[in-house]
N, C-alpha and C positions, 0 to 999 in steps of 0.2 A: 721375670719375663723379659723378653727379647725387644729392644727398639728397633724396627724392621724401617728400611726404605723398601718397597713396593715397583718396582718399575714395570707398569705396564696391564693398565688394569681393565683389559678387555671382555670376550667373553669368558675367557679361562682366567685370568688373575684376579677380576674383581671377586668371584664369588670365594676364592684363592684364600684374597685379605683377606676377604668380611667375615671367612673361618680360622683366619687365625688372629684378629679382633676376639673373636667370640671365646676362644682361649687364652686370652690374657695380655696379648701383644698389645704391643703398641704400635701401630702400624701409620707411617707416613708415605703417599703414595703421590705417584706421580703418573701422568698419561698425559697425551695431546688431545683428547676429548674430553674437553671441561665437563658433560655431562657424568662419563666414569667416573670422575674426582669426586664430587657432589653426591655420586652414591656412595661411596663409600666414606664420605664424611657424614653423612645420615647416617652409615652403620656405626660409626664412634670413632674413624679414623681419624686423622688430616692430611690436608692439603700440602705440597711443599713445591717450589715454585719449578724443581731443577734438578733433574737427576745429582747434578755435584752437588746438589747440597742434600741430597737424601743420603748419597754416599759418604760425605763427609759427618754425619749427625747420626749415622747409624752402628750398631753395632755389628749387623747382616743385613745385607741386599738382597735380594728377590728379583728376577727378572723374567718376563712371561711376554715376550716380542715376536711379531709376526712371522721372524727369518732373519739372517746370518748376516742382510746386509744392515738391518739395525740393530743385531745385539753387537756386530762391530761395531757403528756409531757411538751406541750407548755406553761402552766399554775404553773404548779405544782412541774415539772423537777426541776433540779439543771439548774439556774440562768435563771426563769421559770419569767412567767409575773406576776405571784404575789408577787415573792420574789423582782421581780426588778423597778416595776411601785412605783411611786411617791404618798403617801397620797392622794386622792382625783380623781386621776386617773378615768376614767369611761373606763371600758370593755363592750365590745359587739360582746356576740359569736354568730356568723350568723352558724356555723354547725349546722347540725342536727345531733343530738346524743341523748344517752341515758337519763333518766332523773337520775339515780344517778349522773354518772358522769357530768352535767350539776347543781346538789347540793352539790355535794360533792366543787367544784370547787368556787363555788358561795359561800359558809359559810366560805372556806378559803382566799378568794379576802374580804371578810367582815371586816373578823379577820385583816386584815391589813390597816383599813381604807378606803379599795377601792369601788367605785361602779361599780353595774356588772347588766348586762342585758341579758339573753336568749331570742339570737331573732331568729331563724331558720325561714327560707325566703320558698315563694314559687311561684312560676313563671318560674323555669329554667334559662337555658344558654340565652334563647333570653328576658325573663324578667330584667337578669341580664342587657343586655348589654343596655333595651332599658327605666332602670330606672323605671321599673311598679314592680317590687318585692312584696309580701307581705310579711309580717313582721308578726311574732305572736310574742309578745312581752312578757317574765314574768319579774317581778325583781319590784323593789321600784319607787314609785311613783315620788319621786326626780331624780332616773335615766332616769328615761321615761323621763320627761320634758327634761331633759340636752339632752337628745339624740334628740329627734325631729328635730332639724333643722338640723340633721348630718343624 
């Protein structure tokens, strides 16, 4: 199974993890509400303090962010998940956002050797929690495959 950084575990990511906890991951998650963290360290996940270092410690990232101007941040920022993930890394942003900022983001995760996938889900809070999501997936044919069974 996958060691997962988690970025963003609101109403849509938490319940996100704590289904893919429930299949076998190992999921290290990060959010700015201490409370989200705490749930899903109840559900069997952990805590980690820093997107760069969920980036760095992970084999795939997960990102499930409000909008364009924080999955830039998150991405792109100073000790941002491109700057800090590992060659070979696979990214997968479930936000739904803009489609620059979803290219702009994705040609600079390239440029570092990373694979990256725009996947914005659709199904809601109760799709979330009950694992029926849909997925509309863009990015490289290699990324797809690698992602599928996560």
């Amino acid at each position: 199974m996958a060691r997962i950084g988690f970025i963003g575990l609101g109403n849509m990511g938490l319940p996100m993890a704590q289904n893919l906890i429930k299949a076998g991951h190992q999921i290290e998650g990060v959010d700015v509400n201490p409370a989200a963290v705490a749930r899903l360290k109840a559900a069997g996940g952990t805590s980690v303090e820093t997107a760069k270092l969920a980036a760095a410690r992970a084999d795939v990232v997960i990102t499930m962010l409000p909008s364009g101007k924080e999955v830039r941040e998150v991405y792109l920022g100073a000790g941002g998940i491109v700057e800090d993930a590992n060659v070979g890394t696979l990214l997968i942003d479930c936000s739904t956002i803009d489609v620059e900022t979803a290219r702009v983001v994705a040609a600079e995760a390239e440029k570092k050797g990373l694979m990256i996938l725009d996947a914005p889900v659709s199904g809601g809070v109760t799709g979330a929690t009950a694992a029926t999501l849909t997925f509309m997936v863009g990015g490289s044919t290699q990324a797809f495959t690698r992602a599928e069974s996560i």
